[in-house]
C-alpha positions in Angstrom: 3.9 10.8 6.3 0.0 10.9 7.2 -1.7 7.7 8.3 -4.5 8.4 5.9 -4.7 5.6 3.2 -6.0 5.0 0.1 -9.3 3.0 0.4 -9.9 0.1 -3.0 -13.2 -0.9 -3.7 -14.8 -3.9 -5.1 -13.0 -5.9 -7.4 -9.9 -3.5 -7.5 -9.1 -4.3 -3.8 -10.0 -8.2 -3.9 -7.3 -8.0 -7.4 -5.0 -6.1 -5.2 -5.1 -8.3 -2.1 -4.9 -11.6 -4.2 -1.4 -12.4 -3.3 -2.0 -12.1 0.6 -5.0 -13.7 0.5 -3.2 -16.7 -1.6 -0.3 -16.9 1.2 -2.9 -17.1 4.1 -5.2 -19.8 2.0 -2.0 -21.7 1.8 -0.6 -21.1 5.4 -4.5 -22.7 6.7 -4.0 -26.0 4.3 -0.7 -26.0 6.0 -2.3 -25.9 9.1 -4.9 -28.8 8.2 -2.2 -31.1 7.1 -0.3 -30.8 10.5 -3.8 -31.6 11.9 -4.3 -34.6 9.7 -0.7 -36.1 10.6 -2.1 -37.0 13.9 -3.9 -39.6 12.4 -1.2 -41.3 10.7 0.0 -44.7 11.9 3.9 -44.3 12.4 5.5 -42.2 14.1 8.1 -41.4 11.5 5.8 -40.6 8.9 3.5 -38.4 11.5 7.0 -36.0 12.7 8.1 -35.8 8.7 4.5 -34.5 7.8 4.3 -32.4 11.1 7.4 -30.9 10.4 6.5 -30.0 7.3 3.2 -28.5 7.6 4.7 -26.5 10.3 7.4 -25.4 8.0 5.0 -24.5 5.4 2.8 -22.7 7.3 6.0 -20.5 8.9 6.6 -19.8 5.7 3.3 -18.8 3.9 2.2 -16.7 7.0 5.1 -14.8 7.1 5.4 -13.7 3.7 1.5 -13.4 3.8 2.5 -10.9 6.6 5.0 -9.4 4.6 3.2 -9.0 1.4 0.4 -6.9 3.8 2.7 -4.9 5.5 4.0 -3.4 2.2 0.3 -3.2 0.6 -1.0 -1.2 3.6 2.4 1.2 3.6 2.1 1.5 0.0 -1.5 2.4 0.1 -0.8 5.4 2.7 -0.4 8.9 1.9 2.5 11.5 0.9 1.8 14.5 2.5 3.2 17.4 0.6 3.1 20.8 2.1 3.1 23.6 -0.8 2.4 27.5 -0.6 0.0 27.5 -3.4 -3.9 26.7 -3.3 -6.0 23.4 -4.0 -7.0 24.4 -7.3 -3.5 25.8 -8.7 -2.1 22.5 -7.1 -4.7 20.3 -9.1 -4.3 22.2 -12.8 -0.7 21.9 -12.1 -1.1 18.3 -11.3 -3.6 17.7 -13.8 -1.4 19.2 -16.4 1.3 17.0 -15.6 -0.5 13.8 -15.3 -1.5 14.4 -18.7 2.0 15.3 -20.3 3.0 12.2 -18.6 0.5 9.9 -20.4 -1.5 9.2 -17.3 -5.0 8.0 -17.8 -7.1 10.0 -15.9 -9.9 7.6 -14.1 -11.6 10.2 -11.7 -11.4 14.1 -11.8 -13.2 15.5 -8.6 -11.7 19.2 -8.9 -10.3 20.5 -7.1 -10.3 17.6 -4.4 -8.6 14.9 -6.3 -7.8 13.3 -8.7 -7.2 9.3 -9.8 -5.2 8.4 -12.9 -3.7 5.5 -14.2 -0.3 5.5 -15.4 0.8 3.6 -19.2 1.0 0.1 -19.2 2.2 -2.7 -21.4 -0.1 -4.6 -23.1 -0.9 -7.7 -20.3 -0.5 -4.8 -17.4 -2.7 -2.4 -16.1 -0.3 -0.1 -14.9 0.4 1.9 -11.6 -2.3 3.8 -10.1 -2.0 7.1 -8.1 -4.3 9.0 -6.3 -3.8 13.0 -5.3 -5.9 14.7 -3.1 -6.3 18.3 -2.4 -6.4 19.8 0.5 -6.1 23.7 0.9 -2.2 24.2 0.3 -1.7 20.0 1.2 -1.4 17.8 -1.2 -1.6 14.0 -0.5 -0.2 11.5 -3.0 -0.5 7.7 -3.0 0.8 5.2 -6.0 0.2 1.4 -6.1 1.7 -1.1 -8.1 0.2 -2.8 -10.7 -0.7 -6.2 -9.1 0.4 -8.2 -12.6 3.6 -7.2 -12.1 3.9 -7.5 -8.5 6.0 -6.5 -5.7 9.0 -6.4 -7.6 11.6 -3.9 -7.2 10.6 -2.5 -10.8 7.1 -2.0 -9.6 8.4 0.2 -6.5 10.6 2.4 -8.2 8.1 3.4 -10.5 5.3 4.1 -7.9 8.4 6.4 -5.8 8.8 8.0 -9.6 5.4 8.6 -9.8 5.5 10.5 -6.1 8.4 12.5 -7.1 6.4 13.9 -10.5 3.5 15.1 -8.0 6.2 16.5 -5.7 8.0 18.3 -8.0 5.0 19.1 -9.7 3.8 20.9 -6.7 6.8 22.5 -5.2 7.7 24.1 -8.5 
């Protein structure tokens, strides 16, 4: 594993941080009700809404948390060791990505290259990013953010990892 990451730009990282920025916007109005219950008049009602904005925010900063812990590990990068040179590793890649279906976004040869993979109609599909670096090749695939952080959405980012590994060490 390196601890280089993939770096989003613009509106592509404000789309892909969306769901932790959500959890922490919810966590803060959390925050303001438990302020605001110490103005209530009983002290019933003021320990009920306490409890609960505490609760809430608990809850929305930790999966905030959660969601950004898996966006930053999924946005680091594979490093893949291979015998062969940058550009033999990026035609090989290349070639793939386009038997594959990938749409290919940004072709810096032989450097790296950014390609999106097929999609449904309402998604925009998984991207992945390989760089080239002498014999090292570094891969990193994100999920679509329409679909999420499912399960689905991870296997097919690992899948699209593999393809570049095997791509490479073949």
């Amino acid at each position: 594993m390196n601890s280089e990451r993939l770096h989003l730009g613009g509106v592509e990282r404000a789309r892909y941080y969306l769901p932790t920025a959500i959890c922490f916007y919810l966590a803060t109005l959390c925050l303001v009700l438990t302020f605001t219950s110490t103005f209530l008049r009983t002290l019933q009602n003021a320990v009920a809404v306490t409890a609960a904005g505490l609760f809430g925010l608990l809850l929305s900063a930790g999966l905030g948390f959660v969601f950004w812990q898996a966006q930053r590990r999924d946005l680091s990068f594979t490093l893949l060791r291979t015998t062969a040179d940058a550009p033999s590793n990026f035609a090989a890649v290349r070639a793939a990505a386009l038997r594959a279906g990938w749409r290919i976004l940004r072709e810096d040869a032989p450097r790296r290259l950014d390609a999106q993979t097929p999609s449904a109609i309402l998604d925009v599909g998984e991207r992945v990013t390989v760089q080239f670096r002498d014999s090292d090749v570094l891969v990193a695939s994100i999920c679509d953010p329409s679909i999420g952080f499912s399960l689905v959405g991870r296997r097919k980012c690992a899948e699209h990892r593999e393809l570049v590994r095997r791509t490479v060490d073949a």
